[in-house]
Each structure stands twice: as structure tokens, then as C-alpha cells.
Backbone as JSON Lines, residues from 0, in Angstrom:
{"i":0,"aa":"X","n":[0.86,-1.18,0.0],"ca":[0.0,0.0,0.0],"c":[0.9,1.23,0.0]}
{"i":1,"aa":"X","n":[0.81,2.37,-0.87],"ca":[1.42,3.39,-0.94],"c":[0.65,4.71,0.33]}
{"i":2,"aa":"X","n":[1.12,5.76,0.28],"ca":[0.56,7.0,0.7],"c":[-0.11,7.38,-0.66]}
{"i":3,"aa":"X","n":[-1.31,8.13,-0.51],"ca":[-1.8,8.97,-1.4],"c":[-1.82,10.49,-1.34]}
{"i":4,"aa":"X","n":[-1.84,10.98,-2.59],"ca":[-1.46,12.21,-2.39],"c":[-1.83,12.61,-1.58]}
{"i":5,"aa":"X","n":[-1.29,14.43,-1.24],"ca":[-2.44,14.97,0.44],"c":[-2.76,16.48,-0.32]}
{"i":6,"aa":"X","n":[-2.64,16.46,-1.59],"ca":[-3.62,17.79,-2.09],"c":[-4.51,17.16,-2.96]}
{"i":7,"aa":"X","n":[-5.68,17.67,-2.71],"ca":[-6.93,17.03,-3.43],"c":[-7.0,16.98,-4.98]}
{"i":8,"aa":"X","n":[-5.95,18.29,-5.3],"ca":[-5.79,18.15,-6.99],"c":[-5.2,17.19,-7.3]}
{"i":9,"aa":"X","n":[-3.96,17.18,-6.29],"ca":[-3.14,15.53,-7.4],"c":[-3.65,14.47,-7.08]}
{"i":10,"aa":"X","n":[-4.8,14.86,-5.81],"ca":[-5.32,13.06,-5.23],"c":[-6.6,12.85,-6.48]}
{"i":11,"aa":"X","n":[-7.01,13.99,-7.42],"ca":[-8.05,14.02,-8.05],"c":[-7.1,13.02,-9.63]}
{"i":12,"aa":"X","n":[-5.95,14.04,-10.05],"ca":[-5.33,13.76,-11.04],"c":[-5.07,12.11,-10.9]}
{"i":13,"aa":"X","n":[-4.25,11.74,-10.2],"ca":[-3.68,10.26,-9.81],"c":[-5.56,9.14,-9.59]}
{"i":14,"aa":"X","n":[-6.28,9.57,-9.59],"ca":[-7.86,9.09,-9.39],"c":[-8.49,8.71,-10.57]}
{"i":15,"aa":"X","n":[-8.07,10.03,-11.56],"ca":[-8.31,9.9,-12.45],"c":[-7.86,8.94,-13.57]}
{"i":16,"aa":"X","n":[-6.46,9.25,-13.49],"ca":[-5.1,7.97,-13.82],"c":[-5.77,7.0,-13.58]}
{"i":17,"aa":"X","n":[-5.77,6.49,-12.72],"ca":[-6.51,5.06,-12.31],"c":[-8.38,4.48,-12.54]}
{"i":18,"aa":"X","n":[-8.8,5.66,-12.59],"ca":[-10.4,4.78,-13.55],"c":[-9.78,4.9,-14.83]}
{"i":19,"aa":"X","n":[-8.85,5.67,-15.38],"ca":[-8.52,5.25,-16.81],"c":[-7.92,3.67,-17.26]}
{"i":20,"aa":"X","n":[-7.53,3.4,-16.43],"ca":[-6.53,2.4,-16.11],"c":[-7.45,0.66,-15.8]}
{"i":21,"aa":"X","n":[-8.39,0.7,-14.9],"ca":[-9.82,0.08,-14.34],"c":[-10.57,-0.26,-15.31]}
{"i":22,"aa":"X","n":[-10.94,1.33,-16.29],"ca":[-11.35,1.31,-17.78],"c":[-11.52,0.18,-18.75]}
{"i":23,"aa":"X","n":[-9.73,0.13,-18.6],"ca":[-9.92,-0.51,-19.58],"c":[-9.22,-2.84,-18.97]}
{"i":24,"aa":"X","n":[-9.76,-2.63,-18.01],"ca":[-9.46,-3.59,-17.43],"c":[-10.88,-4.82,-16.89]}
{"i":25,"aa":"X","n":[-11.16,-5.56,-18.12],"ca":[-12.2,-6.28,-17.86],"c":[-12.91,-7.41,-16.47]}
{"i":26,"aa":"X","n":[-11.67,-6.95,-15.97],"ca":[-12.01,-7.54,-14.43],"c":[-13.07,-6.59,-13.65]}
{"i":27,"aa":"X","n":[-13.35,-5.15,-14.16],"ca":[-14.02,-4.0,-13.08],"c":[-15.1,-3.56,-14.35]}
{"i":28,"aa":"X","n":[-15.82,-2.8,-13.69],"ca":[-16.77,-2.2,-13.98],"c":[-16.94,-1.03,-13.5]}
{"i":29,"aa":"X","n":[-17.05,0.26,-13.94],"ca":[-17.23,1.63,-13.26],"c":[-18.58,1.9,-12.97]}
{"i":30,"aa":"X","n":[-18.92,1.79,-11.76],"ca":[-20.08,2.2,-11.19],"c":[-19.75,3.65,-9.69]}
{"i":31,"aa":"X","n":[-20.09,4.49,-10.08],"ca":[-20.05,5.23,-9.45],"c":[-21.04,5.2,-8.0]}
{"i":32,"aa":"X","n":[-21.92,4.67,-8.04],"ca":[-22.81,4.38,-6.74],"c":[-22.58,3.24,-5.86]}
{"i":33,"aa":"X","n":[-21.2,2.26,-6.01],"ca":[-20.7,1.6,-4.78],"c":[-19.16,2.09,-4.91]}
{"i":34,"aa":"X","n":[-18.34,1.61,-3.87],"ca":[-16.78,2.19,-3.61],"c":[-16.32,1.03,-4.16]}
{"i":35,"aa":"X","n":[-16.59,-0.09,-3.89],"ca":[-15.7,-1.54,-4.55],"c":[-16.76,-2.92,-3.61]}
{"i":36,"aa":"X","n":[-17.26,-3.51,-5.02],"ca":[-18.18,-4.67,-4.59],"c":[-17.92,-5.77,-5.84]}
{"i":37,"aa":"X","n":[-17.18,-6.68,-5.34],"ca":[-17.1,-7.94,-5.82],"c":[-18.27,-8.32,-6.45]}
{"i":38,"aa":"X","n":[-18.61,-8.75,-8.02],"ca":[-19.89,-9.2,-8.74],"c":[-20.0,-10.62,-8.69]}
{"i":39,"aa":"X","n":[-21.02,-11.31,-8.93],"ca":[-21.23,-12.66,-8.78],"c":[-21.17,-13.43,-10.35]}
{"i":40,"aa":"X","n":[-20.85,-12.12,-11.0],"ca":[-20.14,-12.94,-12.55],"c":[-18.71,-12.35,-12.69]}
{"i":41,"aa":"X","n":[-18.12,-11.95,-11.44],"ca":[-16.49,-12.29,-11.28],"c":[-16.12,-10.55,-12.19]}
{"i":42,"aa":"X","n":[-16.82,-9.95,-12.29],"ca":[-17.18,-8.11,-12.44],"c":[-16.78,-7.5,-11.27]}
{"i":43,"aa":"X","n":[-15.43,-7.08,-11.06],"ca":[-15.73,-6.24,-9.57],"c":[-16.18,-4.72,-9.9]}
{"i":44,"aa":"X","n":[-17.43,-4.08,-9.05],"ca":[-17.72,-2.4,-9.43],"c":[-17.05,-1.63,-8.76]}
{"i":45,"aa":"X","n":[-16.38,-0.92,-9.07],"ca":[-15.63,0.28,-8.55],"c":[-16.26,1.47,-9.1]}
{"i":46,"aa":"X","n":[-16.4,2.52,-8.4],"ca":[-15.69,4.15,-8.26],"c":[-15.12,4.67,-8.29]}
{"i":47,"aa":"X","n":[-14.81,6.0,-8.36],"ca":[-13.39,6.8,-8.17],"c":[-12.82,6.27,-7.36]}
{"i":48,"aa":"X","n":[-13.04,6.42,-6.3],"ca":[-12.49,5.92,-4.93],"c":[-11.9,4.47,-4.88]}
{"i":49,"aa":"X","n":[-12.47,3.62,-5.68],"ca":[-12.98,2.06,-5.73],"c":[-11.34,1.94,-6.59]}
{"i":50,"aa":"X","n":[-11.38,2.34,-7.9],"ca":[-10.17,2.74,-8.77],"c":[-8.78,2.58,-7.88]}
{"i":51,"aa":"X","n":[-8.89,3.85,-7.39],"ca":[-7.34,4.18,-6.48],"c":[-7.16,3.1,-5.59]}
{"i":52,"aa":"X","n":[-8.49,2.51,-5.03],"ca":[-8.25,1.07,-3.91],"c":[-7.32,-0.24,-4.8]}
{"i":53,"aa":"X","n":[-8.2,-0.24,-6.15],"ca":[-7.51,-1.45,-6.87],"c":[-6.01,-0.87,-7.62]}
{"i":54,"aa":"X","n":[-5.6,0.26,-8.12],"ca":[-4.33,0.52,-8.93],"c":[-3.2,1.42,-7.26]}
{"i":55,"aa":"X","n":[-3.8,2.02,-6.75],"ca":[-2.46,2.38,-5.47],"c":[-2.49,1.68,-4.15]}
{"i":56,"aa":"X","n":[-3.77,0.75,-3.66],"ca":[-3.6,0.25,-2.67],"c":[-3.86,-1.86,-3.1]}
{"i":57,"aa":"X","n":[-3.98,-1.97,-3.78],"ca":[-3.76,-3.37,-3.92],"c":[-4.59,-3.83,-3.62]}
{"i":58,"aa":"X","n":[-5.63,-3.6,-3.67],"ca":[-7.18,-4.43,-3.45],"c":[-7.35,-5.23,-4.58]}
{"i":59,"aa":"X","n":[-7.49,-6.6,-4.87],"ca":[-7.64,-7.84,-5.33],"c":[-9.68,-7.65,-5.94]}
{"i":60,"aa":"X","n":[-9.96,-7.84,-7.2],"ca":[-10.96,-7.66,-7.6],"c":[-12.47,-9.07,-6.87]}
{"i":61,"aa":"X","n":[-11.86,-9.86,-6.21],"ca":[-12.46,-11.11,-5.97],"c":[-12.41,-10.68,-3.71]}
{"i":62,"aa":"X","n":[-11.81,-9.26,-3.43],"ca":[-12.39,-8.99,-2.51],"c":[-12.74,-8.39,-1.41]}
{"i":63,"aa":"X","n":[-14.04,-8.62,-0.79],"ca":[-14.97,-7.32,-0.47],"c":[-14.33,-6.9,0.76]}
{"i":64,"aa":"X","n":[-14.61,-5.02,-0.03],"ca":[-13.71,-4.18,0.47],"c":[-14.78,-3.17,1.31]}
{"i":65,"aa":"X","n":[-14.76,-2.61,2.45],"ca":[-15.39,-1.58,2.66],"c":[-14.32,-0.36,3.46]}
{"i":66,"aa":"X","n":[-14.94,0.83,3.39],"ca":[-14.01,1.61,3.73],"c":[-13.74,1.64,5.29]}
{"i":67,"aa":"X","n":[-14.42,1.15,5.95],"ca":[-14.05,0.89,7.12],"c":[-12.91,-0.12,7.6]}
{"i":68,"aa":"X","n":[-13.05,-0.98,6.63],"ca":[-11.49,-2.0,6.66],"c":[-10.14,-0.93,6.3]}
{"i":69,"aa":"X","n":[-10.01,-0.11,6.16],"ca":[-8.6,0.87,6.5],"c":[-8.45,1.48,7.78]}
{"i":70,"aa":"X","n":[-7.78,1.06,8.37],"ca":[-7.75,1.93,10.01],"c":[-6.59,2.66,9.72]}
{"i":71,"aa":"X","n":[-6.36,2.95,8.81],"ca":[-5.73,5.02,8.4],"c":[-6.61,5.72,8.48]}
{"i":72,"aa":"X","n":[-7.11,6.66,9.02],"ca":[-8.11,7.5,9.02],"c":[-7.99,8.26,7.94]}
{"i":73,"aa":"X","n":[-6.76,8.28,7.3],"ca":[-5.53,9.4,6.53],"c":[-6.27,9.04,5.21]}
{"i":74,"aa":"X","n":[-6.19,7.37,4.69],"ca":[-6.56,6.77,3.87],"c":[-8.26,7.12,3.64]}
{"i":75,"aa":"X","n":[-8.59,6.55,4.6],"ca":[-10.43,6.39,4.53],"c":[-10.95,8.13,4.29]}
{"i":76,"aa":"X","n":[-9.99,9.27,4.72],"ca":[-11.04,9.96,4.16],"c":[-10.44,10.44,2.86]}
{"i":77,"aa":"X","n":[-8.79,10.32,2.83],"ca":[-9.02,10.21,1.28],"c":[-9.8,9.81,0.42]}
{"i":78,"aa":"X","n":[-10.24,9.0,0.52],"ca":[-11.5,7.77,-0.51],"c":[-12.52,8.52,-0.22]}
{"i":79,"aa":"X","n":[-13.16,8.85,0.97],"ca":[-14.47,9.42,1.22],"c":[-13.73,11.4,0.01]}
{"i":80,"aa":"X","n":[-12.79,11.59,0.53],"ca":[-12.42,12.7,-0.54],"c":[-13.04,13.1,-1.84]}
{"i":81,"aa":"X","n":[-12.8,11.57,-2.7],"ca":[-12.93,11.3,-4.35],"c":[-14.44,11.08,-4.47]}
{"i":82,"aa":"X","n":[-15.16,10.17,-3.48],"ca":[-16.18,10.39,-3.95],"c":[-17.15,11.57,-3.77]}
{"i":83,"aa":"X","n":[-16.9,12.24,-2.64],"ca":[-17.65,13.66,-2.57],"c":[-17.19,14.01,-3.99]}
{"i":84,"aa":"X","n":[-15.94,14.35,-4.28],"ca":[-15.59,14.95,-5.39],"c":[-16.42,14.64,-6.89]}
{"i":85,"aa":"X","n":[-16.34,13.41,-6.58],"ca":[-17.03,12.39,-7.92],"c":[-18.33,13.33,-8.07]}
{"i":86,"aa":"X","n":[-19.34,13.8,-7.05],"ca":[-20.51,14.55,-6.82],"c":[-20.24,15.6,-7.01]}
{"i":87,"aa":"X","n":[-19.14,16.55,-7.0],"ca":[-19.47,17.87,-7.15],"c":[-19.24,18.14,-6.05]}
{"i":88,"aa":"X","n":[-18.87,17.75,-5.16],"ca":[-19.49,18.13,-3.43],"c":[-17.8,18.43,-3.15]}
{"i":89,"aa":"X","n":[-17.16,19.8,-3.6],"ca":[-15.77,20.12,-3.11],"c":[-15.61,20.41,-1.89]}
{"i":90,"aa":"X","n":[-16.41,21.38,-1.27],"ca":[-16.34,21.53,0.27],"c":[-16.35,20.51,1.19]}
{"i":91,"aa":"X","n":[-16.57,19.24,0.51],"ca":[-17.04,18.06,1.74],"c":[-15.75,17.31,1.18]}
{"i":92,"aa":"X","n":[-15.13,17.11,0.08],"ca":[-13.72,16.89,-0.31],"c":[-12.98,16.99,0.32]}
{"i":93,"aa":"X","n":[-12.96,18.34,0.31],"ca":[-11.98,19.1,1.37],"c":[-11.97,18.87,2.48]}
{"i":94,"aa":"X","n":[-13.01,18.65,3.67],"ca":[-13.32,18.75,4.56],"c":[-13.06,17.44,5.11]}
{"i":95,"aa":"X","n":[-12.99,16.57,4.14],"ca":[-12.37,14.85,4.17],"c":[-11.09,14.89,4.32]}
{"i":96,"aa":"X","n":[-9.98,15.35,3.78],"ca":[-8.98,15.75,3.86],"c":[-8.71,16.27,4.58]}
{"i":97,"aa":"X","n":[-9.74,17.17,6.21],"ca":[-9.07,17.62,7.39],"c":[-8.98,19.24,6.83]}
{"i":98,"aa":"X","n":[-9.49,19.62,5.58],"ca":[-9.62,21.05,5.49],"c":[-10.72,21.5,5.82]}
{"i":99,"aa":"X","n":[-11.06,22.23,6.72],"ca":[-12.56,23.47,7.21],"c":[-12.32,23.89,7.01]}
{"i":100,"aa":"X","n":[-13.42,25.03,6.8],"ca":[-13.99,26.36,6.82],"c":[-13.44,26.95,5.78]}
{"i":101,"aa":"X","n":[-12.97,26.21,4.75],"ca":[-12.02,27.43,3.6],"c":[-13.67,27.54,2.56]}
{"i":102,"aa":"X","n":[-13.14,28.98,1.63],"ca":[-14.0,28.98,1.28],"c":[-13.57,27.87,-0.3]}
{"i":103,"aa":"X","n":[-14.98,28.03,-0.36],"ca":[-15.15,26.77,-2.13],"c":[-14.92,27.45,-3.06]}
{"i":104,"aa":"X","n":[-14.08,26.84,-3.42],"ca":[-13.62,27.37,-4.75],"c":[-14.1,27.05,-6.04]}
{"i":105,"aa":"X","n":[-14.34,28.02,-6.9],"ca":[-15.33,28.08,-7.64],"c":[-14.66,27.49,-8.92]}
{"i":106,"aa":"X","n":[-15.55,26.21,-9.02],"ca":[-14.72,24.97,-10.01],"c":[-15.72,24.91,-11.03]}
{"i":107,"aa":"X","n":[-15.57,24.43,-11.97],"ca":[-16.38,24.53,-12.98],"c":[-17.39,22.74,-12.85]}
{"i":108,"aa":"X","n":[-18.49,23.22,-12.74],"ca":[-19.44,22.11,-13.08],"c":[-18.95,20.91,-13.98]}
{"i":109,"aa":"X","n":[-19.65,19.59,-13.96],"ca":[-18.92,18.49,-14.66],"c":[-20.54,17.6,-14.6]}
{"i":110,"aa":"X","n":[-20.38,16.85,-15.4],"ca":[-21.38,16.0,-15.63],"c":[-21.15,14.65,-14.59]}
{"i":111,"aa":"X","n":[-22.18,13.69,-14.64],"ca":[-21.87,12.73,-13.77],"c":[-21.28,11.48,-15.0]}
{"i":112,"aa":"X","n":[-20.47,10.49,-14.57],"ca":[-19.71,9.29,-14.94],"c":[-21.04,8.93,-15.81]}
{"i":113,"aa":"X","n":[-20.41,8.95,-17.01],"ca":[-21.47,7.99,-18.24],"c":[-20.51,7.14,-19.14]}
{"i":114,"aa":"X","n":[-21.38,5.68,-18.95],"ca":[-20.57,4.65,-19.61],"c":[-20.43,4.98,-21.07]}
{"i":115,"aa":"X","n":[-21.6,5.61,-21.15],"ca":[-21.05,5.93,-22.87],"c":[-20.3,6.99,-23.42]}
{"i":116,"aa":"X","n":[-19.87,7.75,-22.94],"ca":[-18.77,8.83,-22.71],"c":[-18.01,8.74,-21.49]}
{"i":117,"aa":"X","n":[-17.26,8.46,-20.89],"ca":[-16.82,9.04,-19.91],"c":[-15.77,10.23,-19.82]}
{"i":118,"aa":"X","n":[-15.47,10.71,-20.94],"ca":[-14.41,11.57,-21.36],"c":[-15.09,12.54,-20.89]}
{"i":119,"aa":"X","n":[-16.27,12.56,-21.16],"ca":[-16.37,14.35,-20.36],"c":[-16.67,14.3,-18.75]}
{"i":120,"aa":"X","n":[-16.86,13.24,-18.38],"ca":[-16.97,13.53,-17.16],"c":[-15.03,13.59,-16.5]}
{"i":121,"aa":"X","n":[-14.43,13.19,-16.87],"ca":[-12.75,13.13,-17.01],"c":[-12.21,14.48,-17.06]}
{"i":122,"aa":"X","n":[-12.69,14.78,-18.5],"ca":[-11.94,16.05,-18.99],"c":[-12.87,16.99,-17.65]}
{"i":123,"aa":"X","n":[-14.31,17.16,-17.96],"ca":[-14.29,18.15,-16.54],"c":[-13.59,17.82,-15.47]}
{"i":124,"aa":"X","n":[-13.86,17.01,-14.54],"ca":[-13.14,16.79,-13.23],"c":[-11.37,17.15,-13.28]}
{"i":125,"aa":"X","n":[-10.97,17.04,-14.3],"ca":[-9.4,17.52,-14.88],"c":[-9.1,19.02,-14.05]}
{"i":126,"aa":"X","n":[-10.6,19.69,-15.46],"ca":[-10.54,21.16,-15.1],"c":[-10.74,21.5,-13.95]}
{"i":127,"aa":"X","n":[-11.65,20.7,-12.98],"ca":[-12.04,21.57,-11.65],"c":[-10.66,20.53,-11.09]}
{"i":128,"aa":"X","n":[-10.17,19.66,-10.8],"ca":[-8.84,19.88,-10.28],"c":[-7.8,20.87,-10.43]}
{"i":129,"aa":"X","n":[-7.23,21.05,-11.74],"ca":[-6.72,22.57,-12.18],"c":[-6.9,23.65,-11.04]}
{"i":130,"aa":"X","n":[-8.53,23.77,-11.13],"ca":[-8.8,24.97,-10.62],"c":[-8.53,24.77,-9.32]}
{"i":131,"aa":"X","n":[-8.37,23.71,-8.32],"ca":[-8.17,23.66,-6.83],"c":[-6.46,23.98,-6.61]}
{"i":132,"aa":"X","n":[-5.75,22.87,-8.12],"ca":[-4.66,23.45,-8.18],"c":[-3.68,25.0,-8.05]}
{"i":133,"aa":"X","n":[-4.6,25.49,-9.11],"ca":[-4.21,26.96,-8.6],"c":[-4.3,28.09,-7.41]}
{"i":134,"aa":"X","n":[-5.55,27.4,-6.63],"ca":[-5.46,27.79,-4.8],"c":[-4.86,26.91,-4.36]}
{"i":135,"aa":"X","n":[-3.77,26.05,-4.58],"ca":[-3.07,25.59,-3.6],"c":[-3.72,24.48,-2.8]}
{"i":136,"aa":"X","n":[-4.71,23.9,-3.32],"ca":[-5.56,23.21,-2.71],"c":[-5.29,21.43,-3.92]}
């Protein structure tokens, strides 16, 4: 198991890296509405979050993972991080990461994860990383 980044832009960028990666890896499936659930036709579904578990922390597609099985707190809200993020939900990102009260930074809207495109939901989330990038965030 590695460390993951600790700014939300490169923990977004390196997130991203990795559903690209999941993508194209017929063992997973991108489902954005579980974190990582083993399928019963040998399909594991991942998330953003789900992603970074299987390509930086070594989670095995055959098994079930919940985020409470990390006793890093460091880790678990990283993951809770990506998927606020996955939503749009930057302030609660942040706030996963142990940042309050800053104000939200004004990121540009993104569509939600579609199997039949996912490029734009990518290319946005890119841009609103960028944009956290440039506050230092």
C-alpha cells in the first residue's frame, strides 16, 4: 500500500489515472454508486475511490472491500475525498482531507460518470482539479 497524495488536486489527477486504467481492465466495472463490490459474474464495481483502492492500494478484484477495513483514518477519508468529489461536493472533499472552513472554490461544473462517454466527465473533473490546483488546494 502506498501513501496517497495529500492535495486534493493531485489526489483528483492520480484518481483519475486510475479509472482510466480500471477502464480498460475487464475484471471492473465503473459504477459510481458503490466504492468496490465484488460481482457474482467475477465483475468487480468500482468508483473513483474504488479505482485508487484497486491501482495504489492493492485491493484484489475477488475482494470485499469496505471503507471501514482501512484503520488510516488518513486513507479512509481520502477515498471518502474522491467520492464527494465524484458529486461535485468540493467543500465536503476538502473537509475529508481535514480542510474546514475554507472557502469553495469556484470549479467549474462536470457532468456525472457515463458509460457511454466518460471523457467528459474526465476532462471536466481535470478542469475543476486545475482549478483547486491553482489555490493551492
Amino acid at each position: 500500500m502506498i501513501d496517497l497524495p495529500n492535495k486534493l488536486s493531485d489526489l483528483v489527477d492520480a484518481a483519475l489515472d486510475d479509472l482510466e486504467a480500471v477502464e480498460r481492465d475487464p475484471a471492473y466495472l465503473v459504477d459510481m454508486e458503490v466504492f468496490y463490490k465484488p460481482g457474482k459474474n467475477g465483475v468487480c464495481h468500482v468508483c473513483l475511490a474504488g479505482a485508487v483502492m484497486v491501482r495504489r492500494l492493492g485491493i484484489r478484484p475477488d475482494k470485499e472491500m469496505l471503507l471501514k477495513n482501512f484503520g488510516n483514518s488518513d486513507t479512509r477519508g481520502k477515498l471518502y475525498a474522491l467520492d464527494y468529489f465524484a458529486y461535485g461536493y468540493i467543500s465536503d472533499a476538502l473537509s475529508s482531507m481535514g480542510l474546514y472552513n475554507l472557502e469553495e472554490p469556484d470549479c467549474p461544473d462536470w457532468q456525472d460518470y457515463d458509460h457511454t462517454d466518460p471523457k467528459i466527465f474526465k476532462t471536466q473533473a481535470r478542469a475543476a482539479a486545475a482549478t483547486l490546483r491553482a489555490k493551492g488546494l
